[in-house]
C-alpha positions in Angstrom: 93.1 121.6 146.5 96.9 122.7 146.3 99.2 120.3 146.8 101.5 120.3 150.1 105.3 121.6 148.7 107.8 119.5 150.2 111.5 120.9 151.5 113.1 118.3 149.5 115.3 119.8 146.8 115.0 118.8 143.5 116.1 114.8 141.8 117.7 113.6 139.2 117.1 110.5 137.6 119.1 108.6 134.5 117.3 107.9 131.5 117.8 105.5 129.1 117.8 107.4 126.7 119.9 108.2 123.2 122.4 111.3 122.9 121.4 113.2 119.9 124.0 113.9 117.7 125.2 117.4 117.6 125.0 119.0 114.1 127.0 122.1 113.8 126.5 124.3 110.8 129.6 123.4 108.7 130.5 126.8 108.1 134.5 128.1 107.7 136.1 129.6 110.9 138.3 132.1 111.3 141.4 130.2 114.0 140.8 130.4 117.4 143.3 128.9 118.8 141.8 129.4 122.7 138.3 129.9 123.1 137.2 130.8 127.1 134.0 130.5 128.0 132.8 132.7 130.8 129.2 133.0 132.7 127.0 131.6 134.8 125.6 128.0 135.6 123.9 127.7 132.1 127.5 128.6 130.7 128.9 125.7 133.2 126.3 123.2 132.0 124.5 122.7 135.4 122.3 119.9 135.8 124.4 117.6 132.9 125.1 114.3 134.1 128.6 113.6 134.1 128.4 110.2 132.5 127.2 112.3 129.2 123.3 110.6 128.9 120.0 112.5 129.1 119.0 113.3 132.3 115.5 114.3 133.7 113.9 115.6 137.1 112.0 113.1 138.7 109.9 112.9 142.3 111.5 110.8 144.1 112.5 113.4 147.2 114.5 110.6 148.9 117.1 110.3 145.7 118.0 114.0 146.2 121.3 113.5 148.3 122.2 110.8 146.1 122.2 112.1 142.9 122.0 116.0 143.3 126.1 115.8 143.7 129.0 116.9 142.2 129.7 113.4 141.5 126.6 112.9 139.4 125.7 116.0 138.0 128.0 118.9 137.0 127.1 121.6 139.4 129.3 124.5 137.6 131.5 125.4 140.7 134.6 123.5 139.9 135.3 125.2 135.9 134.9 121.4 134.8 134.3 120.9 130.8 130.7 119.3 130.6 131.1 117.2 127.4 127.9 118.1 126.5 127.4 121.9 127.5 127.8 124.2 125.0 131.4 125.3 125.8 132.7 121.9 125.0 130.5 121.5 121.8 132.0 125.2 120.7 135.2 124.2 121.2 135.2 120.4 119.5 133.8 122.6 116.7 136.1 125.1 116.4 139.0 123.1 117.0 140.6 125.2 119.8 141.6 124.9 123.2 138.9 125.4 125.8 139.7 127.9 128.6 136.9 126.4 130.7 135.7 130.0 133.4 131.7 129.8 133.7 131.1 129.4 137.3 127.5 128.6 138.8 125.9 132.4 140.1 128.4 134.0 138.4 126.6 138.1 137.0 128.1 140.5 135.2 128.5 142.0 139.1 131.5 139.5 140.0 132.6 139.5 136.5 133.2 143.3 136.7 134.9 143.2 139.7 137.0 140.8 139.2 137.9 142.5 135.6 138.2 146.2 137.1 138.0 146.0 141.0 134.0 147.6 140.7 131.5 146.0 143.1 128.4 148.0 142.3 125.2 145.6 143.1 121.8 146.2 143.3 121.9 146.7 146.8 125.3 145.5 149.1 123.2 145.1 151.7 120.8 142.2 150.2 124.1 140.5 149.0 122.0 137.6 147.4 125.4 135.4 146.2 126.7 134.0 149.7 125.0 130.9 148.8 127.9 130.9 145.6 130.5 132.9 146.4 131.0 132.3 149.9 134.0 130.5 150.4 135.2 130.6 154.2 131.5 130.0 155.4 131.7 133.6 157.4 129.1 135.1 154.9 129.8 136.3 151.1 132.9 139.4 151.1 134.9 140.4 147.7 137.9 139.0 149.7 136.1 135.8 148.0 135.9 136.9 144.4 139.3 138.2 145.0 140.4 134.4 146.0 138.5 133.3 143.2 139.7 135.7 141.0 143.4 134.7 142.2 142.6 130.9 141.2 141.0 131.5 137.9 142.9 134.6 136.6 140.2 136.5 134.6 142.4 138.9 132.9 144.9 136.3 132.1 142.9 134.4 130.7 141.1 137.0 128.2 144.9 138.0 127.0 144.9 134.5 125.7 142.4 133.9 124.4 141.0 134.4 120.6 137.6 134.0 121.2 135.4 134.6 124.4 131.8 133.8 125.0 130.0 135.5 127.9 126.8 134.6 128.8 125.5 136.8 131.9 122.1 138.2 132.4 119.7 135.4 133.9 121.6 136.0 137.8 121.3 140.0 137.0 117.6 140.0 136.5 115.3 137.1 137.1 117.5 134.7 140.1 118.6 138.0 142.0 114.7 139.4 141.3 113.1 136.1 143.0 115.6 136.9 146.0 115.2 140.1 146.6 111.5 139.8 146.3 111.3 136.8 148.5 112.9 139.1 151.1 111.5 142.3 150.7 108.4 140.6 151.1 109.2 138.6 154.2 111.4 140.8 156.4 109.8 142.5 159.1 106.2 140.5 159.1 103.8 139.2 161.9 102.1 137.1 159.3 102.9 133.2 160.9 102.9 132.4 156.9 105.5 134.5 155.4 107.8 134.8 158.9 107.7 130.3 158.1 109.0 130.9 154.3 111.8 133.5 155.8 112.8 130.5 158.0 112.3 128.4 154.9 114.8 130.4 153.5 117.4 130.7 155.5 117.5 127.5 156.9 117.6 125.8 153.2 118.7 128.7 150.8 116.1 126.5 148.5 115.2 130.0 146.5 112.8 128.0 144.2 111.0 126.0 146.6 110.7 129.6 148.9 109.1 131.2 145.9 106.5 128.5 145.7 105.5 128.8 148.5 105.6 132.6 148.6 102.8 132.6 145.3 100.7 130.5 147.3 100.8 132.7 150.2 99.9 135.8 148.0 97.3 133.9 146.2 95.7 132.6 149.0 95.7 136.6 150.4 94.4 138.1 147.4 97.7 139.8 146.8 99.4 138.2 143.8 98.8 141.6 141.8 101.3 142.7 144.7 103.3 140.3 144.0 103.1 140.8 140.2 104.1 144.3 140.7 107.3 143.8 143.0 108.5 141.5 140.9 108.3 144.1 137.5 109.6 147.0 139.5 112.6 144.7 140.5 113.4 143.0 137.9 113.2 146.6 135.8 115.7 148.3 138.5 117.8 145.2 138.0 118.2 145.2 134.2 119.3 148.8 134.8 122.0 147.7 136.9 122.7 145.0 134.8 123.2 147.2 131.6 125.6 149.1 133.8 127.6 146.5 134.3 127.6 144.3 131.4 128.8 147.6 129.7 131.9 148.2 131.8 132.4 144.3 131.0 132.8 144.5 127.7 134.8 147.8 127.7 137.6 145.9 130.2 137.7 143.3 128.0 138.5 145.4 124.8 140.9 147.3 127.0 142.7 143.8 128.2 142.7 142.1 124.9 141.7 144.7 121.8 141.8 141.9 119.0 139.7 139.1 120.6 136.4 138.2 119.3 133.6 138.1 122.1 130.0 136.6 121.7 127.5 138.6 123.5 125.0 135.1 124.5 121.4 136.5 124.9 119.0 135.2 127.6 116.3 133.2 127.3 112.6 133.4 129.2 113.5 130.7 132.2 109.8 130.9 133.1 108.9 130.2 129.2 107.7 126.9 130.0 106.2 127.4 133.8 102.7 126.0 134.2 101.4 126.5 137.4 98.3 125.8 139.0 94.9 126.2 137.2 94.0 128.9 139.8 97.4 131.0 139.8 97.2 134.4 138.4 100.9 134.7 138.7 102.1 135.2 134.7 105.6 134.7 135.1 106.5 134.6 131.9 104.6 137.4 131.0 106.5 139.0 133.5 109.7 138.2 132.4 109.3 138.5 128.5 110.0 142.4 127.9 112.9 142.0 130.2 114.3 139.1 128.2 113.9 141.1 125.3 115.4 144.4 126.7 118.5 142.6 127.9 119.1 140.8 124.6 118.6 144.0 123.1 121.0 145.6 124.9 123.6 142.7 124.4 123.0 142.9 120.6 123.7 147.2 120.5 127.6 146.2 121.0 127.6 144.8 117.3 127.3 148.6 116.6 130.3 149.5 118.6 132.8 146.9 117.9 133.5 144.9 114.8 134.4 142.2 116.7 131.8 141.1 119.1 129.1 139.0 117.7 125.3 138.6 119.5 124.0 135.1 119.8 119.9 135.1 120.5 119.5 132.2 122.4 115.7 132.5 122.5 113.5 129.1 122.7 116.6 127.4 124.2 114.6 124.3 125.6 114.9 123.1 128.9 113.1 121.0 131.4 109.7 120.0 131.7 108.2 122.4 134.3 104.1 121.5 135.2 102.8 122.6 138.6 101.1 119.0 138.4 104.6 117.8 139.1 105.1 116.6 142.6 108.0 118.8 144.4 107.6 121.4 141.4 109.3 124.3 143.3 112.1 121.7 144.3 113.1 121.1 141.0 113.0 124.6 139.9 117.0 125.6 140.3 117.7 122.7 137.9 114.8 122.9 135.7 115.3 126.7 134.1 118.8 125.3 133.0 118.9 124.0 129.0 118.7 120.1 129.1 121.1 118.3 126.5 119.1 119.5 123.2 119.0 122.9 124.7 122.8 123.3 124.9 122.8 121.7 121.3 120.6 124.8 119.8 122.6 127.2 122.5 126.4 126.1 121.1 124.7 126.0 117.2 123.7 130.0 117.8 126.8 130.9 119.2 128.5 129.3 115.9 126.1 130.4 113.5 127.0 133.9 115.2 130.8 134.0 114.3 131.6 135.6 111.3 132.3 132.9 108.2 135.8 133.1 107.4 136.7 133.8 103.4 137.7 130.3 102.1 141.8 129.9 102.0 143.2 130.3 99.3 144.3 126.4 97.6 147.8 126.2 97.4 148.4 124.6 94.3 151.8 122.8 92.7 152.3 122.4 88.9 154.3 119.3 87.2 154.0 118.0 84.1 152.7 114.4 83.0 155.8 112.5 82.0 153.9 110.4 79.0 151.3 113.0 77.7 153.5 116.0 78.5 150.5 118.2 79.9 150.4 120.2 83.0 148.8 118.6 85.4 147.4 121.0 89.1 147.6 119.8 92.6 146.5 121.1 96.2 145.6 120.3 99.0 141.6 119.6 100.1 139.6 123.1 101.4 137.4 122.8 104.1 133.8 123.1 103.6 134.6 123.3 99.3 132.2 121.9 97.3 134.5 122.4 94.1 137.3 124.2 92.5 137.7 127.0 90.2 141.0 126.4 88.0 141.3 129.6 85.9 144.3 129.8 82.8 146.4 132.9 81.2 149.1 133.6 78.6 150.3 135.9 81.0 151.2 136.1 84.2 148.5 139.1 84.4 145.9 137.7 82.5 143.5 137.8 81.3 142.6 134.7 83.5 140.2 132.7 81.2 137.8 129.8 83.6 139.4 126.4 82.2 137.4 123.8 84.3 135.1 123.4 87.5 136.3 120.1 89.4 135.6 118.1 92.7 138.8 116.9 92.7 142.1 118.4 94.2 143.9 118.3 91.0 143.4 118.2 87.2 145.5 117.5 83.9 144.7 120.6 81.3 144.6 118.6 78.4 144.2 121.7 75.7 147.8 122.6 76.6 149.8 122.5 73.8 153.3 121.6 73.5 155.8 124.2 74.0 153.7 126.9 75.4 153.5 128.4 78.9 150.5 128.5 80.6 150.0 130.1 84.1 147.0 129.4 86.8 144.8 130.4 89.3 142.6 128.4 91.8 140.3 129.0 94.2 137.6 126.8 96.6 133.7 127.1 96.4 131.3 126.3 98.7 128.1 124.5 98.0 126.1 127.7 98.4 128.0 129.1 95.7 130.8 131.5 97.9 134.0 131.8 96.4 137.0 131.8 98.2 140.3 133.6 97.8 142.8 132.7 94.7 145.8 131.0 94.8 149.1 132.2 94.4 149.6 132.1 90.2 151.5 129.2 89.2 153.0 128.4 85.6 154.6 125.6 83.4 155.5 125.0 80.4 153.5 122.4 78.4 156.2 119.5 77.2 155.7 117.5 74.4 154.9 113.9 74.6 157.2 111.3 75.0 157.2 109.0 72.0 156.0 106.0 72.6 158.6 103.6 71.3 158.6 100.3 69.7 161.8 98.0 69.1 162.4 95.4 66.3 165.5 93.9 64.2 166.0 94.7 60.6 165.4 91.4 58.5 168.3 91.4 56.5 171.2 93.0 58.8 170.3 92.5 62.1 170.5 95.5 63.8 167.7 97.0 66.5 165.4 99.1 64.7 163.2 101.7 66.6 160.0 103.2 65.7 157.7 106.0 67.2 154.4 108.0 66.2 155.1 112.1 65.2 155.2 114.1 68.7 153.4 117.1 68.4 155.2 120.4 68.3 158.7 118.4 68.1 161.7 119.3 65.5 163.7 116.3 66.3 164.3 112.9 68.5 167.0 112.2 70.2 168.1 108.5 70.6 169.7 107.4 73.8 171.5 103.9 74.7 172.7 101.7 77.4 174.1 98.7 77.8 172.2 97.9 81.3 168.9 98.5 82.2 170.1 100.6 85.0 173.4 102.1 83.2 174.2 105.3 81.8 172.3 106.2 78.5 174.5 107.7 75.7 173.1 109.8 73.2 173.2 108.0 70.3 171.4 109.6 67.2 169.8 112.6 66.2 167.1 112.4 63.9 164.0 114.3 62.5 162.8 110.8 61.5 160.3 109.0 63.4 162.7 105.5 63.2 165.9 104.5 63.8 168.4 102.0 63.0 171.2 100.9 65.5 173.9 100.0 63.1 176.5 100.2 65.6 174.6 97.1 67.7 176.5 93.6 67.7 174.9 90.9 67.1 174.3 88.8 69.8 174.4 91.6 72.5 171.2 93.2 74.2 170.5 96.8 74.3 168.5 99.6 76.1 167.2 102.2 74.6 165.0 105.6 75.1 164.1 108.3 73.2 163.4 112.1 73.3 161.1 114.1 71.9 163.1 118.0 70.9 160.6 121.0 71.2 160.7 123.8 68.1 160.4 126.2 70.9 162.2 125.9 74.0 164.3 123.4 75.8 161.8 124.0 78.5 159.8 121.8 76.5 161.3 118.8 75.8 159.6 115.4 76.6 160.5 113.6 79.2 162.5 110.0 78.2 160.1 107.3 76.5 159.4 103.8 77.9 162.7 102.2 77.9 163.1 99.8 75.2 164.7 96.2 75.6 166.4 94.9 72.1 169.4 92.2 71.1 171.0 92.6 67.9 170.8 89.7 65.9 172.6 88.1 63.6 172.7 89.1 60.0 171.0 87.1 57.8 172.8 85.0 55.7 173.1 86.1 51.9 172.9 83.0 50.1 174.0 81.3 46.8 173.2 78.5 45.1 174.1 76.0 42.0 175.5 73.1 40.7 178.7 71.4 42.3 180.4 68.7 39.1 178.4 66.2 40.6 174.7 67.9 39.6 174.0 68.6 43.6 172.9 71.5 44.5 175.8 73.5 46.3 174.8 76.6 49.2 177.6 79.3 49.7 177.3 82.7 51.9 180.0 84.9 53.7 180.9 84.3 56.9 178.2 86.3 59.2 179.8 87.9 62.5 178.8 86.7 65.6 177.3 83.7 64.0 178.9 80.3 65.3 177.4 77.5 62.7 174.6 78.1 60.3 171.1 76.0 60.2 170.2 74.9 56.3 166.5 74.2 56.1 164.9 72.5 52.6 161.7 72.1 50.9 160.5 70.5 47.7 157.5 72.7 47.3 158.9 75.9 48.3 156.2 76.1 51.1 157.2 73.5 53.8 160.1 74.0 55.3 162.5 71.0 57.3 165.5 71.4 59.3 168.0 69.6 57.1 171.8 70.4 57.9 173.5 72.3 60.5 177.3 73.8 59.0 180.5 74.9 60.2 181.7 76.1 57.3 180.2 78.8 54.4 179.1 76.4 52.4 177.0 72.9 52.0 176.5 70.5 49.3 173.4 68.9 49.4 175.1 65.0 48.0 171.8 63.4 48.6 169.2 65.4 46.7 167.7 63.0 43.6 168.8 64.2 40.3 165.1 65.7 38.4 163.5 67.1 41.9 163.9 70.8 42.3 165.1 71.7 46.0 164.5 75.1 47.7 166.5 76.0 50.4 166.6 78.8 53.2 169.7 79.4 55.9 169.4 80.7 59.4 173.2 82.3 61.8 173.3 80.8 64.6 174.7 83.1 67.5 177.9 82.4 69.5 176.3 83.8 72.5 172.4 83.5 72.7 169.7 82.0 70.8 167.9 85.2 70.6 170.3 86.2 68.7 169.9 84.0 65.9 169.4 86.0 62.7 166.0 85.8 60.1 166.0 83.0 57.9 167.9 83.9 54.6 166.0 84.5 51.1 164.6 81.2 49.8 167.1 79.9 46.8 166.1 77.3 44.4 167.9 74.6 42.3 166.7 71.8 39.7 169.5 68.4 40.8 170.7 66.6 37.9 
């Protein structure tokens, strides 16, 4: 026995449930700055809860007023972004500016008009959209779309924007079909039956619920091949309408805005998922298929005609849960055909995989040179979607362009350069599937010889800072520099094809900076940056050191007078191994008056800086003396 089809409207009830994650294809986009989205309810995300969690359609017909509101649901009549419709997934995507114009029973009728001041419907006197455009409550005129038209502005919209998707179709064929069947087959009728769903109707403008309860009229009268058969004739007139339309659409919107780049969004079968009762004969999806297929056929011929306008098929979008088991099944219908949250998921992931894939940008890339090794080393800035870089090398500005390295860095160091020589260079992203993107610009440097790597020390004897370095490759000469503070001015100092230095100009007991340079034999262009700064004091000389016999048989030390030095330390041994401090002098000269006549004495002498202890020179060569 069929089940009794209440009035109610359809519910909606909150799941706990999780938000899948959208997953968009990661693919580069051309810049849209603004992207306007423009259709009907499934372009306005009807039937999303506002709070962004998964909704369903329950059967609880008491809930209706409560939740069946523009407060809980988005209803698609106010042009609010649905977080989770496809518009605002598009746009979060894309990075651009949503221009937010889908309105709920919007067809390409309105959208025509309201481009090019056309009204031609199917019929103007079965004017099916009073229910949604009707704005004064004195029955649906185009002073209405004009008014609405006046608050959205259509055309001024489309001259700003870069992108526009347009998603009409469903009102043109299958919602306006349903109504104009539901009245052709109702008007003018004694049957007490069909005159109650005409009262249905206009009483509750419930189309879905009407419907129902239309296919049970027919079925129970052994006339659903009749109703098979209005239904294909109208929806076939319709789709020629529509095709009229959507036509003249896309035409005004080149006219307005020639450069933008419109998606054509294909239908989907809203009746894909209808199961009604186990003794219906009604095949509504049947029905519906070849029109689906016609109009998204027609949608996808303007690829032909314009380079710019791209066709999403939006087939086996998935939406509601739709079983003729369901209590209040016809209630819930309106909501129901409309994509539930996965469905606007796979619908925004067409329309993306349907842009073209933008060439990937060219790197732009800065050369410098590596202050200690001298090689060029490449810079730039991250590519979207790159999975690695192409760095290509030359002798010439021209080429030959030789592949040098592959690297999943933003930079690298090209390590064969060689001192000297100028090298120029090329780079460009690639993705993981293997596209290449543009070059860069060419960029050049010259290679630069190392900078030595420099060591300081004193010289034994004299004192002085002495400097040493390793050979730079493809350097002539090094150029010594010196300061007197860390942070003062350097002075060159020396010139030398040697790979040491001595600073005989240093005075003892005064502390020095130093750096050196590493010449090119090419070019000046070449030449190394300034070595590690070096950090030396001069010493004192080392004491030159005599020794012998005063009259009394002691031994007796004399030297020359060693500058800087402010006494001298005298250090002895008897075995010529162990050394003791013995004596600290004034003078040039000590006499050892103690030593034991027969014992052999060896003896070394250290300066002693006027001005720092680390300044103190090398101990003096070891003399020797027999006492008598």
């Amino acid at each position: 026995m069929k089940k009794t089809l209440s009035i109610v409207l359809c519910v909606v009830m909150l799941f706990a449930l999780t938000v899948p994650a959208f997953a968009a294809s990661g693919k580069n986009y051309y810049d849209y700055e603004n992207y306007m989205c423009v259709g009907d309810s499934i372009a306005a995300g009807c039937g999303l809860a506002r709070d962004g969690k998964p909704t369903n359609f329950d059967q609880n017909a008491e809930d209706y007023t409560k939740v069946y509101s523009n407060n809980y649901i988005y209803l698609g009549y106010d042009f609010a972004a649905a977080p989770n419709a496809y518009h605002s997934l598009v746009a979060n995507e894309l990075g651009a500016n949503l221009l937010q114009c889908a309105r709920s029973g919007l067809r390409a009728v309105e959208l025509r008009y309201m481009l090019d001041g056309t009204y031609n419907d199917y019929d103007k006197d079965r004017i099916w959209g009073n229910t949604y455009f009707d704005t004064d409550g004195n029955g649906f005129t185009t002073a209405d779309l004009d008014a609405l038209n006046a608050y959205v502005k259509y055309s001024d919209k489309i001259k700003q924007a870069d992108l526009i998707s347009i998603n009409v179709g469903s009102n043109d064929v299958f919602s306006f079909a349903l109504n104009v069947v539901l009245r052709e087959l109702t008007k003018d009728t004694s049957d007490p039956t069909l005159n109650a769903i005409k009262e249905y109707l206009e009483k509750t403008g419930n189309i879905g619920a009407a419907f129902g309860k239309l296919i049970d009229a027919y079925q129970s009268m052994g006339k659903i091949a009749d109703l098979a058969t209005a239904l294909t004739t109208t929806m076939n007139k319709a789709y020629m309408q529509f095709t009229v339309n959507y036509a003249a659409v896309i035409e005004r919107i080149y006219e307005i805005n020639p450069d933008i780049t419109i998606v054509g969004v294909g239908v989907y079968n809203p009746f894909d998922g209808f199961r009604l009762s186990a003794d219906s004969n009604l095949d509504l999806s049947g029905i519906a298929s070849p029109v689906v297929a016609a109009i998204n056929a027609h949608i996808a011929s303007y690829k032909l005609k314009y380079s710019n306008f791209c066709y999403a098929d939006v087939v086996g979008t998935q939406t509601y849960p739709m079983s003729y088991d369901d209590h209040y099944f016809w209630e819930y219908f309106s909501l129901k055909v409309h994509p539930n949250i996965e469905g606007y998921q796979f619908m925004a992931k067409q329309i993306l995989d349907a842009l073209p894939e933008a060439p990937l940008p060219a790197p732009t890339v800065t050369s410098a040179t590596d202050p200690a090794s001298g090689k060029i080393m490449l810079k730039w800035a991250a590519v979207k979607n790159a999975e690695k870089y192409e760095v290509y090398r030359s002798l010439t500005k021209y080429g030959p362009f030789v592949k040098m390295t592959s690297t999943d860095g933003t930079g690298c160091t090209d390590t064969s350069a060689k001192a000297g020589y100028t090298y120029y260079y090329k780079v460009r992203a690639v993705t993981a599937d293997g596209t290449k993107g543009d070059y860069s610009s060419v960029v050049y440097r010259t290679c630069d010889c190392a900078a030595p790597v420099v060591k300081g020390g004193n010289n034994a004897f004299t004192g002085k800072v002495t400097l040493t370095w390793d050979k730079v490759s493809g350097a002539k000469e090094y150029v010594v520099y010196r300061a007197n503070y860390s942070n003062g001015t350097y002075t060159k100092m020396f010139t030398t094809k040697n790979t040491s230095y001595t600073n005989t100009t240093a005075n003892a007991g005064y502390t020095y900076y130093y750096k050196v340079k590493a010449i090119s034999y090419k070019t000046a262009y070449a030449d190394s940056a300034m070595s590690n700064m070096v950090t030396r004091t001069c010493d004192c000389a080392a004491p030159a050191v005599k020794i012998a016999l005063n009259s009394d048989g002691h031994p007796k030390l004399t030297w020359d007078k060693v500058t800087g030095a402010a006494k001298y330390r005298v250090y002895r041994s008897t075995d010529g191994k162990n050394f003791s401090y013995y004596y600290t002098a004034t003078a040039t000269y000590f006499n050892n008056n103690s030593a034991t006549a027969g014992t052999t004495y060896y003896y070394k002498v250290m300066a002693v800086s006027a001005r720092t202890s680390y300044a103190n020179s090398a101990m003096s060569s070891v003399v020797s003396i027999r006492a008598r």
